[in-house]
MARKELO-522967 format. One record per residue (C-alpha): residue number from 1; residue in three letters; chain; z, x, y. Coordinates in steps of 0.1 Angstrom, whole numbers, plus 5000, padded with zeros to 4 digits. Each point is the difference from the previous one (the first is absolute). Example, Ala and Ser with C-alpha at 12.3 -4.5 7.8 and 13.67 -1.06 7.14 Angstrom:
// residues 2
(1 "ala" "A" (5078 5123 4955))
(2 "ser" "A" (4993 5014 5034))
//
This chain:
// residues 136
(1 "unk" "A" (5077 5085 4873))
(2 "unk" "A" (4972 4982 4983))
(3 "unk" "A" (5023 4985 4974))
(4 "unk" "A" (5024 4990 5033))
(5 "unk" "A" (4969 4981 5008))
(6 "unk" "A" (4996 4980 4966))
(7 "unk" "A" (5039 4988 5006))
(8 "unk" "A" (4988 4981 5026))
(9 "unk" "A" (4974 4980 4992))
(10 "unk" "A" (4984 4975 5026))
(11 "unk" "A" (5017 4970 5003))
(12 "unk" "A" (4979 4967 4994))
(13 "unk" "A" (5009 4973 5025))
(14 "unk" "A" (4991 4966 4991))
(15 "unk" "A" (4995 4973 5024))
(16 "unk" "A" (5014 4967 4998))
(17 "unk" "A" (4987 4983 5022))
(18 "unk" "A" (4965 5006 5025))
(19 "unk" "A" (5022 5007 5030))
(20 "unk" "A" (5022 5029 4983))
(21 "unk" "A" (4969 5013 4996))
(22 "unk" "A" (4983 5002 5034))
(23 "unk" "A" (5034 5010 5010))
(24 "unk" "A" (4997 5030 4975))
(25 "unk" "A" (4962 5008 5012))
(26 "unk" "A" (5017 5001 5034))
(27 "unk" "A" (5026 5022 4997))
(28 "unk" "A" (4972 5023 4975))
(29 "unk" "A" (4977 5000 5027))
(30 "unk" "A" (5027 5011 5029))
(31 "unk" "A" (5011 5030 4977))
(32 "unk" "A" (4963 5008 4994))
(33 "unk" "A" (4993 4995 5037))
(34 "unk" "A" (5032 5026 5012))
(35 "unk" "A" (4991 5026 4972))
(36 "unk" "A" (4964 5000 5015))
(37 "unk" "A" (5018 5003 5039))
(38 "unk" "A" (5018 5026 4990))
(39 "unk" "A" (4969 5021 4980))
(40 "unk" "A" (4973 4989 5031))
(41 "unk" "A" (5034 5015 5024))
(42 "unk" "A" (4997 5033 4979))
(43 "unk" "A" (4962 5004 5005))
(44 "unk" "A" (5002 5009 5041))
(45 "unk" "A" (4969 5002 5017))
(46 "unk" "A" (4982 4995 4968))
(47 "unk" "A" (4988 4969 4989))
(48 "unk" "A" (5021 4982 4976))
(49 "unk" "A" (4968 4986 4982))
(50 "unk" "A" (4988 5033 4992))
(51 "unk" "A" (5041 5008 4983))
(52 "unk" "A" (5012 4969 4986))
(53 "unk" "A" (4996 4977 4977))
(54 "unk" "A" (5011 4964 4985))
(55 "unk" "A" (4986 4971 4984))
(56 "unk" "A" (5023 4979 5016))
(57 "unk" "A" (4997 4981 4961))
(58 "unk" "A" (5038 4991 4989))
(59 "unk" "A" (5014 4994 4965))
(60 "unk" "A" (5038 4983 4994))
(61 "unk" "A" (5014 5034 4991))
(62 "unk" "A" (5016 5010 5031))
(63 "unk" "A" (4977 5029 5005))
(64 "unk" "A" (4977 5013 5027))
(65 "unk" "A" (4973 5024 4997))
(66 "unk" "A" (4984 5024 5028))
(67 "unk" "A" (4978 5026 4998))
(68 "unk" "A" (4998 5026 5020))
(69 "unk" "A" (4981 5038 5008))
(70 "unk" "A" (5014 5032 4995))
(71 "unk" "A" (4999 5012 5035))
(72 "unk" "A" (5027 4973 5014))
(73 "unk" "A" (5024 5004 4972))
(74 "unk" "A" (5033 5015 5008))
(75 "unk" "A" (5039 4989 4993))
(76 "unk" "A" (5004 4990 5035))
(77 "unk" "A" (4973 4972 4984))
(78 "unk" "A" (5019 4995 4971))
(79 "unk" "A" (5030 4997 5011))
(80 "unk" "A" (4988 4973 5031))
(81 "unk" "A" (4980 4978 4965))
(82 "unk" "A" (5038 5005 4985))
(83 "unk" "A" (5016 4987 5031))
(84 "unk" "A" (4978 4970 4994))
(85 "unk" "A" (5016 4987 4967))
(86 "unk" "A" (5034 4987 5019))
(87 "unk" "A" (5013 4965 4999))
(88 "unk" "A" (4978 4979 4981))
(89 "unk" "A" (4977 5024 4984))
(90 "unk" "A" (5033 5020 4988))
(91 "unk" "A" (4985 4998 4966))
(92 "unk" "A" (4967 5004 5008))
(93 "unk" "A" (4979 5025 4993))
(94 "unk" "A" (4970 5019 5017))
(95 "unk" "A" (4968 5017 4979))
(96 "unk" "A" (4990 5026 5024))
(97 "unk" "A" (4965 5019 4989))
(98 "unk" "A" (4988 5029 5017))
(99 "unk" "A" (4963 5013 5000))
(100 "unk" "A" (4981 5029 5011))
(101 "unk" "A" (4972 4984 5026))
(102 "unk" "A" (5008 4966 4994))
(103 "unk" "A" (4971 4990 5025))
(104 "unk" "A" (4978 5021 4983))
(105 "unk" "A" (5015 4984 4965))
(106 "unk" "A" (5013 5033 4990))
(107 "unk" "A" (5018 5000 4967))
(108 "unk" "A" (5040 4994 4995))
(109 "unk" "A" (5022 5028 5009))
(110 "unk" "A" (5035 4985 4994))
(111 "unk" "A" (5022 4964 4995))
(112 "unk" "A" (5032 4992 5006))
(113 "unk" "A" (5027 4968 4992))
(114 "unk" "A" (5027 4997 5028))
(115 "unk" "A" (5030 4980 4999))
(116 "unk" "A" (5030 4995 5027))
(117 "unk" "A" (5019 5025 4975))
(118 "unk" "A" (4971 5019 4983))
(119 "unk" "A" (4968 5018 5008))
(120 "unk" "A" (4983 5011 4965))
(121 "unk" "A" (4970 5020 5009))
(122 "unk" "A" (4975 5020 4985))
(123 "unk" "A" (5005 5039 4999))
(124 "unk" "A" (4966 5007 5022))
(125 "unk" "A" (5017 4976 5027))
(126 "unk" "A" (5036 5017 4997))
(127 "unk" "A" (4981 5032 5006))
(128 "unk" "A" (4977 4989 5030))
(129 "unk" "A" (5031 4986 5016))
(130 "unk" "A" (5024 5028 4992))
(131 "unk" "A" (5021 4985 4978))
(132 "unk" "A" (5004 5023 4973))
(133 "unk" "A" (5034 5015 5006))
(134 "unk" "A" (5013 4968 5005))
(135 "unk" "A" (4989 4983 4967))
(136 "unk" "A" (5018 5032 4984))
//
């Protein structure tokens, strides 16, 4: 899966003008924005703060990263962040991160790289979400 992931490298956009490019920043941040709904949606009664994370930074690479703690990661998560990469963000890509105590600034447990077609994700991941037998 790893070499899968190397196929597809980021894509660089340039801009060509300023207002492609707050256009782009836009449509970044609105991705950024519904992965972080749908993470903050996943944490209940708990407080979001606490179990998720972004900078909120963005890059031309059609990429958006979130991390997130161990104890609100399942595939009914994963699945609602791959539901997010429809229409325009079809070829986007999310950076998901998972840690142990992330309020506490526990250490990295997992990572994975979603795409509309494609989840590659790390075996410690696979395993906490019960994956295994399907990645057979």
């Amino acid at each position: 899966m790893e070499i899968e992931l190397l196929k597809r490298p980021s894509p660089f956009i340039e801009f060509h003008n300023e207002a492609a490019e707050k256009a782009y920043e836009k449509l970044d941040h609105q991705l950024a924005l519904r992965v972080y709904t749908v993470a903050g949606a996943a944490c209940g009664e708990l407080n979001p703060e606490d179990f998720v994370f972004t900078s909120w930074d963005w890059s031309p690479n059609e990429s958006c990263a979130i991390t997130i703690d161990r104890k609100i990661l399942s595939a009914e998560l994963v699945n609602a962040m791959l539901a997010s990469l429809v229409d325009v963000y079809a070829s986007w890509r999310i950076h998901l991160n998972v840690h142990e105590n992330l309020a506490g600034g526990g250490t990295e447990f997992g990572a994975a790289c979603l795409f509309q077609d494609l989840a590659i994700i790390e075996q410690t991941l696979c395993h906490s979400l019960n994956l295994d037998a399907q990645a057979q």
